[in-house]
N, C-alpha and C positions, 0 to 999 in steps of 0.2 A: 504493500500500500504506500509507503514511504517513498519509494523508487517512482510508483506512480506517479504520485502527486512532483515530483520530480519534474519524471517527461512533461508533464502537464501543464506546470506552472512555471517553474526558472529555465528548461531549456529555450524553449521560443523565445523569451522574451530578453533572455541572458543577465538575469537577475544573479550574477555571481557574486553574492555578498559573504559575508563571515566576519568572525573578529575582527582580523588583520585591516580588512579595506577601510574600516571606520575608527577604529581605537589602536590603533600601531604608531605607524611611522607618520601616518600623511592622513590626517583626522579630517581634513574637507567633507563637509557632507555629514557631519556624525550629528550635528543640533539637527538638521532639515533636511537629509538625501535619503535615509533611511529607507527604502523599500521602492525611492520616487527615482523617476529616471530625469538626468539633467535636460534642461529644457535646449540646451544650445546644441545637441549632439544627438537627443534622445535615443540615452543611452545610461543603462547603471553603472554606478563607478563600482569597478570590477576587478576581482581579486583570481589568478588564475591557478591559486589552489582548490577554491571552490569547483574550477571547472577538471582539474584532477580529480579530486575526491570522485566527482559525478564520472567523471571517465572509467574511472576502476571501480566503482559499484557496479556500472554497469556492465561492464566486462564480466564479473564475479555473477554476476544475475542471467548474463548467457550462458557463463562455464555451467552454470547449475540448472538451467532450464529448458538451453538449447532453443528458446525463444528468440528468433533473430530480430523480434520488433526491439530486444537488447541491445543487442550487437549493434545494428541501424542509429541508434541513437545515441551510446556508446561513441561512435566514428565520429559520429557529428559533434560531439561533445569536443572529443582527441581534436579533429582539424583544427577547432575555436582555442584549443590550449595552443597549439601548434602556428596560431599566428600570432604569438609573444612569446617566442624561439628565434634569435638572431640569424637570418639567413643570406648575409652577408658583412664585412667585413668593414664599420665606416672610417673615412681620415680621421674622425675625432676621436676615435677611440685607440689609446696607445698599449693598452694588453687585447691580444685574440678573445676575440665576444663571438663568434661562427661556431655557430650552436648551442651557444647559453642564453639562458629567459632570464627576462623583466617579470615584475611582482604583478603591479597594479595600471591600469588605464591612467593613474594618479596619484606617481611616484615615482622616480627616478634610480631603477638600479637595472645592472647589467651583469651578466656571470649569477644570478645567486644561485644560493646553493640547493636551493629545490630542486634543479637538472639534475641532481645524483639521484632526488626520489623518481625524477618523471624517468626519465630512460630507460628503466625498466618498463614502468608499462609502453610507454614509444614502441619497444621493443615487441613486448606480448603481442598487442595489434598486429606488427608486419608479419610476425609467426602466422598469426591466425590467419592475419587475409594474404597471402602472401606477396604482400603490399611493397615495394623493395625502397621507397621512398621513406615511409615510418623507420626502417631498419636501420637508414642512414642516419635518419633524424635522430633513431635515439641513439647509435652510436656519436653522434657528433654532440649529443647532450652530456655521455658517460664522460666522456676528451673535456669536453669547458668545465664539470665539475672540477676538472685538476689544475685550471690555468690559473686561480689566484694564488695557487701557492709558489714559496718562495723557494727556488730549487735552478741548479744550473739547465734542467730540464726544458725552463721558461723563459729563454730567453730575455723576451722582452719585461717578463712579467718582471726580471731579477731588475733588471737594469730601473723600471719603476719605484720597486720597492727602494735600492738601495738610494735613488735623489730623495726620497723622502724621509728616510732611516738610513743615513750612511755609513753607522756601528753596525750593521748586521751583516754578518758573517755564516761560516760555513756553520757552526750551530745553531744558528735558524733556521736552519733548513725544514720547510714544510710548514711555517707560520702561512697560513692561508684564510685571508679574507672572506667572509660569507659572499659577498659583491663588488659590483667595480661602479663608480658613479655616483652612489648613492645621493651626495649631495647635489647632484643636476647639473654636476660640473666635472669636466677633467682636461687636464693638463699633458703636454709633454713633458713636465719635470714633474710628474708626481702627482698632482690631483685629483682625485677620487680613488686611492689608494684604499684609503680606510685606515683605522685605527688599532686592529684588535683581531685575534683568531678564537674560536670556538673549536674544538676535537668532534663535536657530532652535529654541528650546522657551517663544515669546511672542509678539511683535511680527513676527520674519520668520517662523516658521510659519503666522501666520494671514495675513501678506502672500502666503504660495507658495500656501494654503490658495484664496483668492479669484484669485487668477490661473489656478492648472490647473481651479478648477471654471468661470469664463470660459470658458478655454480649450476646455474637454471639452463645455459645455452650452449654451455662448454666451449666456448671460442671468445675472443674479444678480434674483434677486427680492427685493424694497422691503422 
């Protein structure tokens, strides 16, 4: 019934609300947008974990029913995650963002680390439908999980980090950013670097990230 009321109500309309979009980072809308869609865009200010969540329920609700009216909507769900997925490369971005997601329709981050969660399902989809575009996507999601970290791996990412922290050395290795941006701004000396690493929204999320898809596919592709 839950699922239902789902298809029913937030997919058509793309009511991807939650926590995060209203009381996190970027509160616009939290007194007055609640549930209303902006007048200048009409459109809800939209959180693309919401549109996760609903992806993999419904995925979880064809594996179990075989209902393709799941699957069908499921997909439609994925595509809408899948156009706040960098799918290309801009000048103003000085670390590799080519295949990492942004959060919100209304708020500024690049690389975060939710791409360690989405790529596996990215991945589940191209399995099932033998989609070869998802496959790429979510390999190219599992790769940007690892690019804020600080490692001679990253080229560019080192050379970022170290204009910004120029003590850090070979014992930092693997201090990695949740995002790239966040402040709606970045630099070629450093700029939207960020401040601070997390073990299980950075560095261990995109480690668990490459081990269960291991695990689940047995291959990681180049």
């Amino acid at each position: 019934k839950a699922m239902e009321a789902v298809i029913r109500e937030v997919i058509p309309t793309g009511r991807w609300e939650d926590f995060e979009t209203y009381w996190s980072c970027s509160r616009y809308g939290s007194q007055d947008l609640v549930g209303k869609k902006v007048l200048r865009n009409n459109m809800h200010k939209q959180n693309n974990f919401s549109m996760f969540w609903t992806a993999e329920a419904l995925y979880e609700c064809y594996r179990t029913t075989s209902n393709r009216k799941y699957l069908r909507s499921g997909q439609r769900t994925l595509d809408e995650l899948l156009m706040t997925q960098a799918s290309w490369q801009p000048p103003y971005m000085f670390v590799n963002v080519l295949g990492g997601f942004g959060v919100l329709n209304a708020d500024g981050e690049w690389n975060d680390s939710r791409e360690s969660l989405f790529a596996e399902l990215i991945l589940q989809y191209g399995k099932l439908l033998n989609n070869r575009e998802y496959i790429e996507r979510g390999f190219a999601a599992l790769k940007a999980s690892f690019v804020m970290m600080y490692c001679p791996e990253n080229p560019l990412t080192q050379v970022q980090w170290e204009k910004v922290y120029p003590f850090f050395g070979e014992k930092d290795y693997g201090f990695t950013m949740e995002n790239y941006g966040h402040g709606g701004r970045t630099s070629s000396e450093g700029e939207g670097m960020g401040e601070f690493t997390i073990y299980d929204w950075g560095n261990g999320a995109a480690a668990e990230a490459y081990n269960r898809i291991l695990d689940k596919f047995g291959e990681i592709e180049q």
